[in-house]
N, C-alpha and C positions, 0 to 999 in steps of 0.2 A: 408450877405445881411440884409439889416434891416427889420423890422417886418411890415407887411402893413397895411396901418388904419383901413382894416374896417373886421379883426379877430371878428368872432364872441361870441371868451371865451374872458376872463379875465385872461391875463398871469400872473399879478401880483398873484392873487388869486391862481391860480394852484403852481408859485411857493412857497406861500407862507406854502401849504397842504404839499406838499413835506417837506418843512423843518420841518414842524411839525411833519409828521408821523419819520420824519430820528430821531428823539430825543429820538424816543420807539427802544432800544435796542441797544442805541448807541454804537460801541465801539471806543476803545482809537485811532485808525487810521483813525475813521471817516466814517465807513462801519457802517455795522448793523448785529445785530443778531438777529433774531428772526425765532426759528427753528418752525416746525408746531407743534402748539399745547402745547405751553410751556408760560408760564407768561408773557413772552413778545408777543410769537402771542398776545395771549388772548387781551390784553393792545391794539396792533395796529387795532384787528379786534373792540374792545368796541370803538377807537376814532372814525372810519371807521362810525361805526353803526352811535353814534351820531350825524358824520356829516350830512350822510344822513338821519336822522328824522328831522335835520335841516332845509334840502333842501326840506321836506315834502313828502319824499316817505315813503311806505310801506315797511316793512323790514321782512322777513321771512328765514329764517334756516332750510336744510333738514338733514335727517337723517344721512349724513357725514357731517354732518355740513359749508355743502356748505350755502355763504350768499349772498341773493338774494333782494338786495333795489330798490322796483319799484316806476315808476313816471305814473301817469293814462295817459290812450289815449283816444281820444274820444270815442270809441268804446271797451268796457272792456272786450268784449269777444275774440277779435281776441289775438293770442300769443303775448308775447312781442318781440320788438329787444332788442337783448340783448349786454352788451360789458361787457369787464372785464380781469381780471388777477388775480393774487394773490399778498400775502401783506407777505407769510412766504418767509424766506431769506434762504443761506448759512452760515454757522458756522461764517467765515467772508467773508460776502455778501457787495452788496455795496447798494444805497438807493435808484435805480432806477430799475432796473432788478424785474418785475411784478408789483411791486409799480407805477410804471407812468401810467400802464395802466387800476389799477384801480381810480387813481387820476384824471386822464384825463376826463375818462367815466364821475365821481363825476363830474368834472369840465364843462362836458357837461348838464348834468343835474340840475347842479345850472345856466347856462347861458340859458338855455332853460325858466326855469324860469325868469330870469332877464326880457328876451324880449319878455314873453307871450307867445311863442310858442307851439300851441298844435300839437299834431300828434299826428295821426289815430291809430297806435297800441301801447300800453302802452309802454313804455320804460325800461330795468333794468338795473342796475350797478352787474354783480357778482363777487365777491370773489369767488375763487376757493380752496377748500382745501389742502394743502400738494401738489406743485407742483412741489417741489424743486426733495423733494426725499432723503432727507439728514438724518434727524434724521427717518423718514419711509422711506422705500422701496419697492414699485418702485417709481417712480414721477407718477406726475398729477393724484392724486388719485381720488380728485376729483371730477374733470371732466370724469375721467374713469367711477366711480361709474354711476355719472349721463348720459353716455352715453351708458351704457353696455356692456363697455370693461372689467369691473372687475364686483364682485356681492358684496354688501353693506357686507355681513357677513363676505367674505374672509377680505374684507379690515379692518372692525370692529376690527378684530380678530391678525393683524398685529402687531409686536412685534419691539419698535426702536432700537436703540445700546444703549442705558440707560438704555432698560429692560422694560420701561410702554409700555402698550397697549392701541391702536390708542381710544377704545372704550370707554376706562376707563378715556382718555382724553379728551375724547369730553366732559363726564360729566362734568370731574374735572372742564372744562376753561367754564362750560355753552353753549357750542357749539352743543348740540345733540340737534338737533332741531327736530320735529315733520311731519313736512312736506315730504313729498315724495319726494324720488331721482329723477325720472321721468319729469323732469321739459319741460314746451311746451317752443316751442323760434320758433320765424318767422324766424331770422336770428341773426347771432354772429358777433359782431366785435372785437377786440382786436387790443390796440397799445401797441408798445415795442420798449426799445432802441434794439437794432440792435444786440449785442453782439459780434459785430466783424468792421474789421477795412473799410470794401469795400467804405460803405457811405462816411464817414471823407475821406477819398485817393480819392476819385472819385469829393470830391466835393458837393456828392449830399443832398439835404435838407431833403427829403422823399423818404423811399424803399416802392414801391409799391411789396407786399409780396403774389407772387403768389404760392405759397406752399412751404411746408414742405419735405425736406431731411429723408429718412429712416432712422431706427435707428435699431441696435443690441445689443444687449447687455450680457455679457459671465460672468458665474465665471470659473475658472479652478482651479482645486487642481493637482499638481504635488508632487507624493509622492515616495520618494528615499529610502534609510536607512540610519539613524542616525549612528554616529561613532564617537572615539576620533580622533583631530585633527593632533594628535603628531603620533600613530602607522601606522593609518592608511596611505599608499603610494598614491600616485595619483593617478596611475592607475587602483586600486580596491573600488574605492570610486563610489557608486553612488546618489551623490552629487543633492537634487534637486533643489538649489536654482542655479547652473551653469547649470542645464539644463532649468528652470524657464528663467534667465537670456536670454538665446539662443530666449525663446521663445517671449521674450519681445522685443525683436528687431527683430524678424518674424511679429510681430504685426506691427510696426515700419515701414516696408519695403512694406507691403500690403497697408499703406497709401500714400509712397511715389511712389510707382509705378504702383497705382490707375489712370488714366485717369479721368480726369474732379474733378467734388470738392468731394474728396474721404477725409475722417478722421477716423483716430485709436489710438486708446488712449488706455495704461493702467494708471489707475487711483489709483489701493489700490495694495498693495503689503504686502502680510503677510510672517513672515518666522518662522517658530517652529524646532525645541528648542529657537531658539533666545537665544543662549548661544555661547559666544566666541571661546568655543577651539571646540564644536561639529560643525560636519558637519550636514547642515541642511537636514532633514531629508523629513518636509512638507514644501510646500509653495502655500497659495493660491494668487490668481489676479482676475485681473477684467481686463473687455477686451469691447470696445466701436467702432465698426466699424457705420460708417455714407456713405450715399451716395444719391443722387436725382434722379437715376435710379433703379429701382429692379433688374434689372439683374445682372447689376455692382456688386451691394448689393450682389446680393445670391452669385455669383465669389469670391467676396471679401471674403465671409464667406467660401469655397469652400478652399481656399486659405490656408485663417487662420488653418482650422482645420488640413489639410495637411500638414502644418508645425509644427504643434504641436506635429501631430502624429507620424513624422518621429523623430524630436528633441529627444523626449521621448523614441524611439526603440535602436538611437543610442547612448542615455543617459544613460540606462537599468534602466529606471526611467517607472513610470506609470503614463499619464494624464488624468484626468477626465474633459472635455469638458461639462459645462450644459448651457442650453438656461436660461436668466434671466427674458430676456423683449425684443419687439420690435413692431417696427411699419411701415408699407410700408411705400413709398413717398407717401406724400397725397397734391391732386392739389388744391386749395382753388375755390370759385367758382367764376367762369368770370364776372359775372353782378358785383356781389360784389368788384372783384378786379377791374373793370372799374370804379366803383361811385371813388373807393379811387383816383385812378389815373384824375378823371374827378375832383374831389376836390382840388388835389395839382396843377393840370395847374390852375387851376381856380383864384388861389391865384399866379399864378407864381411861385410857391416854384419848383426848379431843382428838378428831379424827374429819377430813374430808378426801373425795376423792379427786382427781388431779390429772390431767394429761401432761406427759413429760415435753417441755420446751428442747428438751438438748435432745443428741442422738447416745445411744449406750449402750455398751455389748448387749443387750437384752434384747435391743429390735431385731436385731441379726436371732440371735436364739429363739425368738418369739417364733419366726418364722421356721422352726423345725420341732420344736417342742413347747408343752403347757410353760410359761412365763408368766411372771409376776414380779414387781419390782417395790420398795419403799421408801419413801422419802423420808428426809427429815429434815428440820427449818438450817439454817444458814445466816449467821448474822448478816441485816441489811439486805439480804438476799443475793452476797457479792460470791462473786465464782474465778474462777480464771484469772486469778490475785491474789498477789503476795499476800494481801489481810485478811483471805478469805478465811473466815472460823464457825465454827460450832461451838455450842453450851454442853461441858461432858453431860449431862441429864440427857440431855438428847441423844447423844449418840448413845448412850442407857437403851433408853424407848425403842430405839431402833433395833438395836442387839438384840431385845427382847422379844420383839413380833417378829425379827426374822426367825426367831431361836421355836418358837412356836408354830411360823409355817412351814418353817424345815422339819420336826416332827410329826405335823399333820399329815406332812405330803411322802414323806419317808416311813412312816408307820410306827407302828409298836407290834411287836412278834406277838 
């Protein structure tokens, strides 16, 4: 469908910010990298900043070096609405995944501008720190931090797979800001491609994103005994990467024989000795159970653990089951999901509603303040890749219903 005339951003403009920011960390397939807090963060968050001193907001940094670019309201004392995402990537991430929907927000905030628009409670653009999760662990650090799901010093104190510390990075890239974690917010918005395929298959222009899907999150270490490969018989072997294996397709079978939108994922597989003729003796994994019910969810987990535990007695292997991270289903709030959903009729953009499969600053916010989030389609429904891409039309439609439930929710004097 084509774009209707009277969008109140500037799509050229927005897509032009995307292209821009995609050139900080480019890699060779046309993805990005820029993990949290590494010279290429540092680089996407300094364009970031400048844009917005461009666009004439105030710009402040808290002590996770969350960034915070306000646009005044008439009234400077009520909280701001706030919108936002992150700008850290995947190892090889693609150029839209948290990026559009701090571009967006930016993109509303320069068109706010353009047409003089004031509104009653100050406005912010936030960067979120570390949402990915990839070079620190866990994600949405954050928005944790500033929500009081984690405490500033645990997070500080956080160690990546490169060996630096989260802290010692904040200094390095100038990102340790002074400001308090504690940040006030009327309300949150956040858009985001989709990272899956429902929109594109359905057709539809805008997921109106009425919450977030549960998340679990597992390490396991299975530990067998090491052996040569040659003396040792098969039958006295207690082999833990065959009993590992068992277990990775226990995981496998809890998602497929899940009712409703149920997912499981192992993601990291480690094997020690990692030597050819030994039988492997350790093996850790990681273990990702999702679901939009908590019951389902705690079953699910109920499940998993039950398989593991049995695999392991009749392996004569040992598993160590530990909790990593997780988060209920979290509903987003109905006023707010209705402005979004009242903004995409409003423009005609085909519209359905949608529970979010990923996790995203917004679970964490949802859980302190009214939240509301938007989708929008993703080609092939790909994420977390270098080829991931949008149709600028889309990123349009998105710009626009954010652009509208940020004035709904922010007011008119």
């Amino acid at each position: 469908m084509p774009l209707p005339s009277n969008l109140p951003i500037n799509a050229d403009r927005l897509w032009d910010s995307l292209a821009a920011m995609a050139k900080v960390g480019a890699t060779p397939k046309g993805g990005n990298c820029r993990l949290a807090l590494t010279d290429e963060d540092k680089a996407g968050r300094d364009l970031f900043v400048s844009w917005c001193r461009e666009a004439g907001c105030t710009v402040t940094v808290d002590k996770v070096g969350n960034i915070f670019a306000r646009r005044a309201g008439r009234d400077p004392d009520l909280p701001p609405v706030v919108m936002g995402s992150h700008l850290d990537t995947q190892p090889t991430g693609g150029r839209f995944d948290g990026v559009f929907g701090v571009l967006a927000a930016l993109e509303v905030v320069r068109s706010l501008n353009d047409r003089g628009v004031e509104t009653l409670h100050p406005v912010e653009v936030a960067v979120w720190t570390n949402e990915e999760g990839s070079r620190f662990s866990p994600p949405m650090m954050g928005s944790g931090v500033a929500t009081g799901v984690f405490t500033l010093e645990e997070i500080l104190d956080k160690v990546a797979q490169d060996g630096a510390r989260l802290g010692d990075e904040l200094v390095r890239t100038g990102y340790a800001g002074d400001a308090p974690v504690e940040h006030p917010m009327h309300a949150y918005l956040e858009a985001h491609i989709e990272q899956g395929p429902v929109l594109e298959v359905e057709g539809k222009e805008i997921g109106v994103v009425t919450g977030a899907q549960g998340q679990r999150w597992y390490e396991v270490t299975v530990t067998g005994v090491e052996a040569h490969a040659g003396p040792t018989p098969m039958r006295l072997r207690r082999d833990a990467l065959v009993a590992a294996s068992a277990m990775v397709q226990a995981v496998q079978r809890v998602g497929l024989e899940t009712p409703g939108d149920a997912c499981a994922t192992v993601g990291i597989l480690d094997v020690h000795p990692h030597s050819r003729n030994v039988i492997p003796g350790r093996v850790f994994f990681t273990v990702d159970l999702r679901h939009p019910d908590a019951g389902t969810l705690a079953e699910m987990d109920r499940r998993f653990r039950d398989a593991v535990a049995a695999i392991a007695e009749q392996a004569g292997v040992t598993a160590e089951v530990a909790d990593f991270w997780h988060f209920p289903p979290t509903p987003f709030a109905a006023e707010l999901v209705g402005r979004v959903r009242d903004a995409a009729e409003g423009y005609g953009f085909s519209h359905r509603d949608i529970v979010s499969g990923a996790g995203h600053d917004a679970v964490y916010v949802a859980g302190k303040v009214p939240t509301a989030m938007i989708f929008i389609p993703c080609e092939n429904g790909i994420s977390h890749n270098e080829v991931e891409n949008i149709a600028p039309a889309d990123g349009a439609r998105g710009a626009a219903v954010l652009f509208d439930a940020l004035v709904a929710t922010a007011g008119r004097p």
